[in-house]
N, CA, C and O atoms as a printed pandas DataFrame, in Angstrom:
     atom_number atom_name residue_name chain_id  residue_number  x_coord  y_coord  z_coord
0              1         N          UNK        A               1    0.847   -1.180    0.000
1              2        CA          UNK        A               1    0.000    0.000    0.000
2              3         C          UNK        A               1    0.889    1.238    0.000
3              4         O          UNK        A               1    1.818    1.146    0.802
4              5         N          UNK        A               2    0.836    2.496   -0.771
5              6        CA          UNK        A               2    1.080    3.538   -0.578
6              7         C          UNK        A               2    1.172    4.119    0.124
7              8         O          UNK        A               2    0.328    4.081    1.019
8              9         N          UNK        A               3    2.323    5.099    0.194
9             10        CA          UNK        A               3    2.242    5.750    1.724
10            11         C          UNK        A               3    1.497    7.148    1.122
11            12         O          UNK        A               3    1.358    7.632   -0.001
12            13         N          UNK        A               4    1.146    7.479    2.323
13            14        CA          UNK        A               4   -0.227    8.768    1.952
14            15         C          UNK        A               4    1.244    9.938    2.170
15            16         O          UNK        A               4    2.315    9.988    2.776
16            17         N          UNK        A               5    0.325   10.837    1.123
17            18        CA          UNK        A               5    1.752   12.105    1.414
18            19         C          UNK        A               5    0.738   12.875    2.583
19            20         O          UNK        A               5   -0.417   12.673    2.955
20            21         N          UNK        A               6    1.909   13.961    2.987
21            22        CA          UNK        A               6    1.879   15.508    3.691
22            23         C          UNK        A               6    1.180   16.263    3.047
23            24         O          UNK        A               6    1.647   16.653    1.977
24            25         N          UNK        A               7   -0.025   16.685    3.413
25            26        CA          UNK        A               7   -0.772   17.650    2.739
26            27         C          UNK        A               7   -0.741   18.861    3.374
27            28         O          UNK        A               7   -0.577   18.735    4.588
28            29         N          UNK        A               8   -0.863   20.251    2.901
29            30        CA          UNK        A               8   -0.770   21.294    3.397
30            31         C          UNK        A               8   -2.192   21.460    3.680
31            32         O          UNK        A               8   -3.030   20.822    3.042
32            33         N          UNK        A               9   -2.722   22.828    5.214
33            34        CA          UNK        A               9   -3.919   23.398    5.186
34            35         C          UNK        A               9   -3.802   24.407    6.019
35            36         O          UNK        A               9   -3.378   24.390    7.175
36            37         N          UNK        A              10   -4.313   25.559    5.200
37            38        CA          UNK        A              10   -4.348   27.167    5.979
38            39         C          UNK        A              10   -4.955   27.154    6.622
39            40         O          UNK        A              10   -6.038   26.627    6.366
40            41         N          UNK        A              11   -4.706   27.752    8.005
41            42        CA          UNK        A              11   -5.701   28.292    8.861
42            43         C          UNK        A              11   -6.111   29.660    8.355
43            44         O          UNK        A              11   -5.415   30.642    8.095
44            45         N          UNK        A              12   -7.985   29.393    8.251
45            46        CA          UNK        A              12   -8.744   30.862    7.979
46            47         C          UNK        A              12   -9.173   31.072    9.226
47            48         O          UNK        A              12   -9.397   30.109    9.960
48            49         N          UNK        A              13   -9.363   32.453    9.681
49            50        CA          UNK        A              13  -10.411   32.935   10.144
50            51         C          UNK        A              13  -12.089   33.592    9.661
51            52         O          UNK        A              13  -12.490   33.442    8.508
52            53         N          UNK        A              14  -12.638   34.060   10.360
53            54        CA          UNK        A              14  -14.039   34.266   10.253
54            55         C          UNK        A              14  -14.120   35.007    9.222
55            56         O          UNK        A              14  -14.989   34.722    8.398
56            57         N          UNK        A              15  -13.193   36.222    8.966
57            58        CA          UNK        A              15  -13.566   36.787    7.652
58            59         C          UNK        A              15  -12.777   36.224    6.347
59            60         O          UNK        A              15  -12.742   36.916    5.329
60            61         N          UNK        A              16  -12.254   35.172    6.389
61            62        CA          UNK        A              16  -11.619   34.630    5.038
62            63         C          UNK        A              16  -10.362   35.156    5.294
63            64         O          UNK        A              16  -10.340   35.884    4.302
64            65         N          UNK        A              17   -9.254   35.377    5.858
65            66        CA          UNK        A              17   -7.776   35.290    6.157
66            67         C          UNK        A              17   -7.211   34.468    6.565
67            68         O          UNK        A              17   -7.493   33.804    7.563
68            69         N          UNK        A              18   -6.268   34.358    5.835
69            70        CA          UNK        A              18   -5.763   32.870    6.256
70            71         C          UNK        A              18   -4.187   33.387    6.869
71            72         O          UNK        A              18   -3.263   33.890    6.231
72            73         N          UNK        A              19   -4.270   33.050    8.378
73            74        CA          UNK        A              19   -2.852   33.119    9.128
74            75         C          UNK        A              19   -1.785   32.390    9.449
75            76         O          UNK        A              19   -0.818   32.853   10.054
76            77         N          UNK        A              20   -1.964   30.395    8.804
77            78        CA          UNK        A              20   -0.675   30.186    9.095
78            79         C          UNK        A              20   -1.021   28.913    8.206
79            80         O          UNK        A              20   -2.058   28.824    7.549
80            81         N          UNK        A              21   -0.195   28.098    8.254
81            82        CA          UNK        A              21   -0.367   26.644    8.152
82            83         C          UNK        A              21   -0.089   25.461    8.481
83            84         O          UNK        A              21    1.025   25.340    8.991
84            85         N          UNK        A              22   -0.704   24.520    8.377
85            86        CA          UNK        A              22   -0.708   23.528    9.543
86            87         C          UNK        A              22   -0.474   22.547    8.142
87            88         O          UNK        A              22   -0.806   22.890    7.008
88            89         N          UNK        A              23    0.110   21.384    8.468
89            90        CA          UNK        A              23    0.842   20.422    7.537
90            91         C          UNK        A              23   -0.146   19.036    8.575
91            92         O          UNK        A              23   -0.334   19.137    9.787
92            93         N          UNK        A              24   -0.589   17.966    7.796
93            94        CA          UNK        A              24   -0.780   16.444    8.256
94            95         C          UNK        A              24   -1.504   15.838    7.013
95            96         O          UNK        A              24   -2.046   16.505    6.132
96            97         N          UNK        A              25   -1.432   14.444    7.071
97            98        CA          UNK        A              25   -1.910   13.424    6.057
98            99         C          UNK        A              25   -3.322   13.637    6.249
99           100         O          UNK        A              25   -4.056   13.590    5.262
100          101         N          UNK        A              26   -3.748   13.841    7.275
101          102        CA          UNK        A              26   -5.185   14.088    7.265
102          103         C          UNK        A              26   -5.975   15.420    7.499
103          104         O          UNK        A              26   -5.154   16.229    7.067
104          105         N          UNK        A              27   -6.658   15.887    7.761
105          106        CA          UNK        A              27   -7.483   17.134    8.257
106          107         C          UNK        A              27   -7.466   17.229    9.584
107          108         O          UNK        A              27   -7.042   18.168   10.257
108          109         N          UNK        A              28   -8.026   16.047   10.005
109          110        CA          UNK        A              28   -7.679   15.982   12.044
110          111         C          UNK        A              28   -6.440   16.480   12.165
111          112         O          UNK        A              28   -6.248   17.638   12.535
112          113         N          UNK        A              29   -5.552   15.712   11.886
113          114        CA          UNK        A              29   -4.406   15.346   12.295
114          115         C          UNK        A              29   -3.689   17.494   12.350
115          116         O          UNK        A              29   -3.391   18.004   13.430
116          117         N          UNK        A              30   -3.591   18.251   11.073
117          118        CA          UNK        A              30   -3.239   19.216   11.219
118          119         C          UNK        A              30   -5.014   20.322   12.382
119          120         O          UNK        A              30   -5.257   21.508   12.602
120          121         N          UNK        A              31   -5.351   19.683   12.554
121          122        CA          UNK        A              31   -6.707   20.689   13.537
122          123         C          UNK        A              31   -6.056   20.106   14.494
123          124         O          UNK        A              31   -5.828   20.936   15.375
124          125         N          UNK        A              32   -5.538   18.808   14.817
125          126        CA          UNK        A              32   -4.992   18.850   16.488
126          127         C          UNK        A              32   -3.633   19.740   16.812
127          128         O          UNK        A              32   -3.270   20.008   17.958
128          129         N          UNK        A              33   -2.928   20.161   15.579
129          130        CA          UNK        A              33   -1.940   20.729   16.044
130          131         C          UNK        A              33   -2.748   22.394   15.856
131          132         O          UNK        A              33   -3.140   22.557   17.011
132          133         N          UNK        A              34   -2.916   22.873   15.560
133          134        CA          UNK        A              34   -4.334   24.450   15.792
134          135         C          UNK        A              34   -4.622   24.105   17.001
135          136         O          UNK        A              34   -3.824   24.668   17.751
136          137         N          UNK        A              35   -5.663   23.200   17.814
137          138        CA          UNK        A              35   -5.993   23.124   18.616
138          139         C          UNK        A              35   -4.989   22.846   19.833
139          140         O          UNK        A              35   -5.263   23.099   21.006
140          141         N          UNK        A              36   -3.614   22.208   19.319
141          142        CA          UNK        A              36   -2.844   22.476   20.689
142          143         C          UNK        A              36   -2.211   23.921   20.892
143          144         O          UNK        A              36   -1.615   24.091   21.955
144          145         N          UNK        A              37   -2.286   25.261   19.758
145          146        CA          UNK        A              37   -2.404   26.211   20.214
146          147         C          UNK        A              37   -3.414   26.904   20.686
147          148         O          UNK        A              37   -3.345   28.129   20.585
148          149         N          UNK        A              38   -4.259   26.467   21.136
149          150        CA          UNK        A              38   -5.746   27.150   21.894
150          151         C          UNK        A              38   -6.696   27.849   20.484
151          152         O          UNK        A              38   -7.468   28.799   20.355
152          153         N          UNK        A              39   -6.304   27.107   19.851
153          154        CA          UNK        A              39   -8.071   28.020   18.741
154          155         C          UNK        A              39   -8.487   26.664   18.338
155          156         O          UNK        A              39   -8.010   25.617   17.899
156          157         N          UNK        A              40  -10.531   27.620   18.994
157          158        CA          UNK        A              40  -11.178   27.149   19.411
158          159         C          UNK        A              40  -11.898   27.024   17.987
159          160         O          UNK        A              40  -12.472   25.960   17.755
160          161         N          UNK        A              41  -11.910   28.007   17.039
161          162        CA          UNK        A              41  -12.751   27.852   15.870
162          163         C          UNK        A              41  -11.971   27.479   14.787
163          164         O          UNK        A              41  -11.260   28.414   14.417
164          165         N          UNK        A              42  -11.854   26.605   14.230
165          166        CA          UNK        A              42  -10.588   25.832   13.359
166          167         C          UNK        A              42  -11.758   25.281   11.855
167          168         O          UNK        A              42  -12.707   24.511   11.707
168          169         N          UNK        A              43  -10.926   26.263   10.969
169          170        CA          UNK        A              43  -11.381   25.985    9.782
170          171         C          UNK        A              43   -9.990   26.096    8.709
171          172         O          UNK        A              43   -9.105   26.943    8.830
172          173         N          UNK        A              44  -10.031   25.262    7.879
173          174        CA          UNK        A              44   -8.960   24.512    7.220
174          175         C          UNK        A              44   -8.936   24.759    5.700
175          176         O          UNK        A              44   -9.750   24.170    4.989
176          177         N          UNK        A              45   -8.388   25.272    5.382
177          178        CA          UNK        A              45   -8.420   25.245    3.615
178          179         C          UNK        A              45   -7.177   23.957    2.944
179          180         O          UNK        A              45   -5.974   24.045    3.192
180          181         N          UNK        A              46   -7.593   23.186    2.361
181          182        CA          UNK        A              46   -7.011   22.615    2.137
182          183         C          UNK        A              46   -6.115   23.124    0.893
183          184         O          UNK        A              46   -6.691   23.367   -0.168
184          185         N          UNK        A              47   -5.121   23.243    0.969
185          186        CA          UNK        A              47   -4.070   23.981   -0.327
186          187         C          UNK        A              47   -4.648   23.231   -1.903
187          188         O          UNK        A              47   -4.899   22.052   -1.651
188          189         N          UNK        A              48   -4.896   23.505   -3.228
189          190        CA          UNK        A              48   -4.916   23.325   -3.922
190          191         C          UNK        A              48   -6.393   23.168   -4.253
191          192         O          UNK        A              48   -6.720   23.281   -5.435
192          193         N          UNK        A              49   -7.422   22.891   -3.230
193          194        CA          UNK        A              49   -8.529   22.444   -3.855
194          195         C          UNK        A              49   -9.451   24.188   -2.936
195          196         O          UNK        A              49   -8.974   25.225   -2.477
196          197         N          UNK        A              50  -10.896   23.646   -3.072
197          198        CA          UNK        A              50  -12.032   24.597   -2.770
198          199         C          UNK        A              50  -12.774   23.711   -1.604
199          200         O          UNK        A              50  -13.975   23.894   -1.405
200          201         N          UNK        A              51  -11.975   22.669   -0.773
201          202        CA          UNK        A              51  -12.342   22.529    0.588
202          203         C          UNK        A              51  -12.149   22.858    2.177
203          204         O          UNK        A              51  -11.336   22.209    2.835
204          205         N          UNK        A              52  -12.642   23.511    2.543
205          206        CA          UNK        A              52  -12.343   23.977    4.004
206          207         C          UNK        A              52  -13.222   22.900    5.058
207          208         O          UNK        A              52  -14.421   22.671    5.221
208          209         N          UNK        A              53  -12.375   22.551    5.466
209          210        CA          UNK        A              53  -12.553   21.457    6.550
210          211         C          UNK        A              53  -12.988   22.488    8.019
211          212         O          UNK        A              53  -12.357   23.404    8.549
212          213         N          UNK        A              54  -13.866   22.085    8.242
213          214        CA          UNK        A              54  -14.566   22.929    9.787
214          215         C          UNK        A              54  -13.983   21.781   10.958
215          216         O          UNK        A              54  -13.722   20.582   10.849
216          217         N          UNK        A              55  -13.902   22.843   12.250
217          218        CA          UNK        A              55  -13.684   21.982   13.260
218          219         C          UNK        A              55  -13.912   22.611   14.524
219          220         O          UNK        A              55  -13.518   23.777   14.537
220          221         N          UNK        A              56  -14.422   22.209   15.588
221          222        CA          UNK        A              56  -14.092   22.968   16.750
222          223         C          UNK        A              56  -13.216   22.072   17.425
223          224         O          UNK        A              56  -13.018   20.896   17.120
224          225         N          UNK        A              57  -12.579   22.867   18.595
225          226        CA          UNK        A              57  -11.531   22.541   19.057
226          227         C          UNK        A              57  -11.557   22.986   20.570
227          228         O          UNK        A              57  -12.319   23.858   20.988
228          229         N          UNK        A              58  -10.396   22.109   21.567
229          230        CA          UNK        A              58  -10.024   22.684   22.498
230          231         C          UNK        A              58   -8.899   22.000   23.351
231          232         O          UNK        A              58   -8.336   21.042   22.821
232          233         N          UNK        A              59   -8.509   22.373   24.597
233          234        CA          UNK        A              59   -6.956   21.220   24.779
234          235         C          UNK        A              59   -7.505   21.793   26.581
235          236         O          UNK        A              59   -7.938   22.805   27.132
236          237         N          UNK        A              60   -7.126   20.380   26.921
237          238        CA          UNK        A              60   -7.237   20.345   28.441
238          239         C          UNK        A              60   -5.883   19.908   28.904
239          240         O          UNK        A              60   -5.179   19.386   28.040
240          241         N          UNK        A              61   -5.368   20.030   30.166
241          242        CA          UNK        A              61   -5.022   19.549   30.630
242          243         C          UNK        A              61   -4.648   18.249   31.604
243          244         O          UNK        A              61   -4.879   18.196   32.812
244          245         N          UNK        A              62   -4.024   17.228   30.811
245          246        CA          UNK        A              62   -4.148   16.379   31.805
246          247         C          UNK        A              62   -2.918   15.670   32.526
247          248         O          UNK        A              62   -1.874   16.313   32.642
248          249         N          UNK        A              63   -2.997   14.431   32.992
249          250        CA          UNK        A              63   -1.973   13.813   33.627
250          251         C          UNK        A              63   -0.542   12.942   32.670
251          252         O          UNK        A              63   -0.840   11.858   32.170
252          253         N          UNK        A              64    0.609   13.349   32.512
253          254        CA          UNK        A              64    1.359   12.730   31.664
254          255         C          UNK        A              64    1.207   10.991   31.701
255          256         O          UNK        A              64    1.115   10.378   32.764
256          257         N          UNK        A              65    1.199   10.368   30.441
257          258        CA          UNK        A              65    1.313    9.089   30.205
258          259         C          UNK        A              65    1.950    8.170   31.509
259          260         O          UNK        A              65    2.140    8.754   32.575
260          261         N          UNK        A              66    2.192    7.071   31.415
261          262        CA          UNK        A              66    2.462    5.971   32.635
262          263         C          UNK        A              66    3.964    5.671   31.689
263          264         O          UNK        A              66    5.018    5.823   32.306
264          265         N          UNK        A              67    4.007    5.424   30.820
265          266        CA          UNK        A              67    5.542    5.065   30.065
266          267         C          UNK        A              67    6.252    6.006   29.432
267          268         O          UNK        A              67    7.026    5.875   28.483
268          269         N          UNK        A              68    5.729    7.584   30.406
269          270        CA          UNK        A              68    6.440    8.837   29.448
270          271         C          UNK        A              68    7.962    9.160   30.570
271          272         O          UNK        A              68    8.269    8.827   31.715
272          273         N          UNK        A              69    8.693   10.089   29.323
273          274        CA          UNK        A              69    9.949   10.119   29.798
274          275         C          UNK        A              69   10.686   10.773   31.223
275          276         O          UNK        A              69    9.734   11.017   31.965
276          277         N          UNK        A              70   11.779   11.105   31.822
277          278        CA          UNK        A              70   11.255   11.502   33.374
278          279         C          UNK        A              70   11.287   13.148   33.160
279          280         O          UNK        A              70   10.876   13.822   34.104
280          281         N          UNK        A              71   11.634   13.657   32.270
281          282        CA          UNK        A              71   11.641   15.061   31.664
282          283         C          UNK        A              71   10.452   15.763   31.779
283          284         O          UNK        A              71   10.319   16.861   32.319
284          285         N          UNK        A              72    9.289   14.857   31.068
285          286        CA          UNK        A              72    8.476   15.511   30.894
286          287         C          UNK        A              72    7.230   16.136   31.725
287          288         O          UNK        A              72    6.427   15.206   31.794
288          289         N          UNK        A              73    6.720   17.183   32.344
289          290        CA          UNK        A              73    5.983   17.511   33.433
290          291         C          UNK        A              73    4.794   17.118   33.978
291          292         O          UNK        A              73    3.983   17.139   33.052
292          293         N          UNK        A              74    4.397   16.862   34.722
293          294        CA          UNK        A              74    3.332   15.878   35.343
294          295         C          UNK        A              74    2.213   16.282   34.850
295          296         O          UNK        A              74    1.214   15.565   34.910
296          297         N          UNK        A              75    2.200   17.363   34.343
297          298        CA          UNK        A              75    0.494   17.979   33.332
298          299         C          UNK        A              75    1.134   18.178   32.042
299          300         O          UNK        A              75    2.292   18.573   31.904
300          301         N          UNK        A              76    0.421   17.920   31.210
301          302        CA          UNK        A              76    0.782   17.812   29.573
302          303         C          UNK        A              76   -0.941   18.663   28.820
303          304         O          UNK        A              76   -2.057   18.561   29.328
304          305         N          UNK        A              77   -0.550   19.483   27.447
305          306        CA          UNK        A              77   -1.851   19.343   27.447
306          307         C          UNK        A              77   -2.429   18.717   26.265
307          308         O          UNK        A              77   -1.662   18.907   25.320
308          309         N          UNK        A              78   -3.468   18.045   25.915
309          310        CA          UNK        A              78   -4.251   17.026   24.896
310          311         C          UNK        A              78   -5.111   18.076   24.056
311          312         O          UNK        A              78   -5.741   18.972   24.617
312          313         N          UNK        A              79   -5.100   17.970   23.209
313          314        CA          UNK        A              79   -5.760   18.248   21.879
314          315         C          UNK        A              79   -6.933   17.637   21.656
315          316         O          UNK        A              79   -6.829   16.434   21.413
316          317         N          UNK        A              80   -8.342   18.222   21.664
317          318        CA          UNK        A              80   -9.342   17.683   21.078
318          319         C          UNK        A              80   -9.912   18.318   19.949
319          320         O          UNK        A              80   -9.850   19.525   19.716
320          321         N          UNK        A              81  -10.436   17.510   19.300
321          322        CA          UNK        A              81  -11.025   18.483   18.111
322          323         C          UNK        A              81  -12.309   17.340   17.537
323          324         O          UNK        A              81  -12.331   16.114   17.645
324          325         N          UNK        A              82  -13.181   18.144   16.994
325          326        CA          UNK        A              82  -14.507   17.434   16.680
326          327         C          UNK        A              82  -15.120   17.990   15.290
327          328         O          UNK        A              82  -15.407   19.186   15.346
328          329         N          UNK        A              83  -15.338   17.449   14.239
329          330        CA          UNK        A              83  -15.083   18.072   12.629
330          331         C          UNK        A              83  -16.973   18.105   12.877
331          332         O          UNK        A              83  -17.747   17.407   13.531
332          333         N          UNK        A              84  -17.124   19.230   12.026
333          334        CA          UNK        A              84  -18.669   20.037   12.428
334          335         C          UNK        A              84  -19.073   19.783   10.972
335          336         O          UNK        A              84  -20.229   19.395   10.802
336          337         N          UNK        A              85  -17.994   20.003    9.491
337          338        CA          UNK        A              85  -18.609   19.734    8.594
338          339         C          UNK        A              85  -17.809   20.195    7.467
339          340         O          UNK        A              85  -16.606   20.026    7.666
340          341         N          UNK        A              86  -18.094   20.715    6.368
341          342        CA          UNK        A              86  -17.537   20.727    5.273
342          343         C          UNK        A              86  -18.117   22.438    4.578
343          344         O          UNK        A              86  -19.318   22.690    4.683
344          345         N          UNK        A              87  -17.066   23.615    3.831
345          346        CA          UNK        A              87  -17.335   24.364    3.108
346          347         C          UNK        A              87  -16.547   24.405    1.768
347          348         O          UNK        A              87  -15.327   24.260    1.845
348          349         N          UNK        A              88  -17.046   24.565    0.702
349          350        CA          UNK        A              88  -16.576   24.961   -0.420
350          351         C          UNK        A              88  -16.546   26.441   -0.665
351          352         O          UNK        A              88  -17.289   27.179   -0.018
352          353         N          UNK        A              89  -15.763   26.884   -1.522
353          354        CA          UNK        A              89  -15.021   28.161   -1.236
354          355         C          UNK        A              89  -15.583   28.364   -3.632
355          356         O          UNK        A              89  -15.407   27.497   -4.487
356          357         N          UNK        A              90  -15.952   29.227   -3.750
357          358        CA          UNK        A              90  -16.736   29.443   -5.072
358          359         C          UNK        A              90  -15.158   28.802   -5.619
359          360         O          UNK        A              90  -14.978   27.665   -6.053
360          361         N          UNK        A              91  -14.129   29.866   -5.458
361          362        CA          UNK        A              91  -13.043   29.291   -6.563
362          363         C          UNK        A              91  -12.299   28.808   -5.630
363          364         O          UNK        A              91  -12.499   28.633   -4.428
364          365         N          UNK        A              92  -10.867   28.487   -6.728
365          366        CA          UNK        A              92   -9.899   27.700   -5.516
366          367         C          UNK        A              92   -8.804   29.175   -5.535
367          368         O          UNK        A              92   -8.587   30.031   -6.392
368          369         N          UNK        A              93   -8.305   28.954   -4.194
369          370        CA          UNK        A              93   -7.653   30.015   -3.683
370          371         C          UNK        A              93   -5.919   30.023   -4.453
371          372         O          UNK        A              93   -5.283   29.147   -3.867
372          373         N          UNK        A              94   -5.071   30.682   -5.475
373          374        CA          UNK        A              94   -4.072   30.649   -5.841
374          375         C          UNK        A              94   -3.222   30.396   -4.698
375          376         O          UNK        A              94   -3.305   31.370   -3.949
376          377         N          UNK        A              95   -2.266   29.320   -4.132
377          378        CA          UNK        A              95   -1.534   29.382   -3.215
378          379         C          UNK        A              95   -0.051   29.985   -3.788
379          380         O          UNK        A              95    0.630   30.841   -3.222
380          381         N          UNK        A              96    0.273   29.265   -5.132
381          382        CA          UNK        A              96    1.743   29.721   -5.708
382          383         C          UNK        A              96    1.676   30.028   -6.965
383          384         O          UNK        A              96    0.683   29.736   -7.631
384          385         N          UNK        A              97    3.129   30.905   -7.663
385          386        CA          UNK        A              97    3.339   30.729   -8.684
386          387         C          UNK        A              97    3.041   29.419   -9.794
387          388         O          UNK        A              97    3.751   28.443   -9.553
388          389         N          UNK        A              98    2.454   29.320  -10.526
389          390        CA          UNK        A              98    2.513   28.286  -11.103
390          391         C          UNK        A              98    3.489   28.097  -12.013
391          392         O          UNK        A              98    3.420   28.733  -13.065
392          393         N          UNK        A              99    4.755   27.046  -11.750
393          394        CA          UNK        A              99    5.896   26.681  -12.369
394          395         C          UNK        A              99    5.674   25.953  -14.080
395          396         O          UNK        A              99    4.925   24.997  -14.284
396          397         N          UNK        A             100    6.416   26.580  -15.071
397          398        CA          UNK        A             100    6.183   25.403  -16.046
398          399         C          UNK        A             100    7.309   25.070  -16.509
399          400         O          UNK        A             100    8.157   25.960  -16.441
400          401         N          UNK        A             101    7.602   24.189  -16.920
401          402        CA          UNK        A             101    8.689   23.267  -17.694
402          403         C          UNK        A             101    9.041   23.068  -18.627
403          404         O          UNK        A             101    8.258   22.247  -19.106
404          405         N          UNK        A             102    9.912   23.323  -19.425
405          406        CA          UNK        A             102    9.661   23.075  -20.660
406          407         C          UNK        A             102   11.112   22.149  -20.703
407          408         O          UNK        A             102   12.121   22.455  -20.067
408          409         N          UNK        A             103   10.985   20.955  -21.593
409          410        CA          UNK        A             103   11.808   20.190  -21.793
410          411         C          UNK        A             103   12.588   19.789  -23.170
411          412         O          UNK        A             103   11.895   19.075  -23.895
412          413         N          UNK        A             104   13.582   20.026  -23.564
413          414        CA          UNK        A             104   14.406   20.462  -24.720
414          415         C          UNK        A             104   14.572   18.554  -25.078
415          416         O          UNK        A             104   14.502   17.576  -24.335
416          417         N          UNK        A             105   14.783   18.688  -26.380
417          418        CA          UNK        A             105   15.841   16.882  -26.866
418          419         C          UNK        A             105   16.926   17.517  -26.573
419          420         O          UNK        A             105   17.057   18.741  -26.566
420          421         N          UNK        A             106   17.951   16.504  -26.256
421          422        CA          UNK        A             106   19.107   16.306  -25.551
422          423         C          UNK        A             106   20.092   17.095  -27.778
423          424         O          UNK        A             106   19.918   16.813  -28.964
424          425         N          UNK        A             107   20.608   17.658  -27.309
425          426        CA          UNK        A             107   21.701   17.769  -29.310
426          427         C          UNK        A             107   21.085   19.127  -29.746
427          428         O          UNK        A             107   21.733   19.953  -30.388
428          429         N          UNK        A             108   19.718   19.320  -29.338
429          430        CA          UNK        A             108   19.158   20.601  -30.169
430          431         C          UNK        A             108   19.314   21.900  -29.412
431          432         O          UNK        A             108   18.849   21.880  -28.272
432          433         N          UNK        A             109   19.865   23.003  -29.808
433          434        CA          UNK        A             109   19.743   24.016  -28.886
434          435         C          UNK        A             109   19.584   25.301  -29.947
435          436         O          UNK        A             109   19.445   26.445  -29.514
């Protein structure tokens, strides 16, 4: 089986700005790292397409693991997040330059 790539996804806010980005194979996966910085309203543009992944979010504090290292502090905090639903965006948002290529035969110049 294939390994799934790294997908990119902007964090928007409420009026359509997008302030950072969060990288994971899945949609959760980059909303738990948003949500381990404390935002609570987590909506996701996924780079290349016209889907924004919705989510709410929040991170508690709890007790470190039973097989964690002796470093680490007796409160840790956990990431929750709970996906509310799905928006499409009319167009898709330009993230980059679009690169083109052009490829020569090897003798001709």
């Amino acid at each position: 089986m294939a390994e799934k790539e790294m997908r990119n996804f902007a964090l928007r806010d409420k009026d359509g700005n997008e302030n950072g980005v969060f990288t994971g194979k899945q949609p959760r996966q980059a909303a738990l790292k948003a949500a381990n910085r404390g935002i609570t309203d987590i909506r996701l543009r996924e780079r290349g397409t016209k889907k924004v992944h919705v989510f709410t979010g929040e991170r508690k504090q709890v007790k470190k693991p039973k097989g964690a290292p002796a470093w680490m502090p007796d409160k840790i905090w956990k990431p929750i997040v709970k996906k509310v639903g799905m928006e499409y965006l009319d167009k898709p948002e330009t993230d980059a330059l679009k690169v083109v290529v052009v490829k020569r035969r090897p003798g001709k110049r």
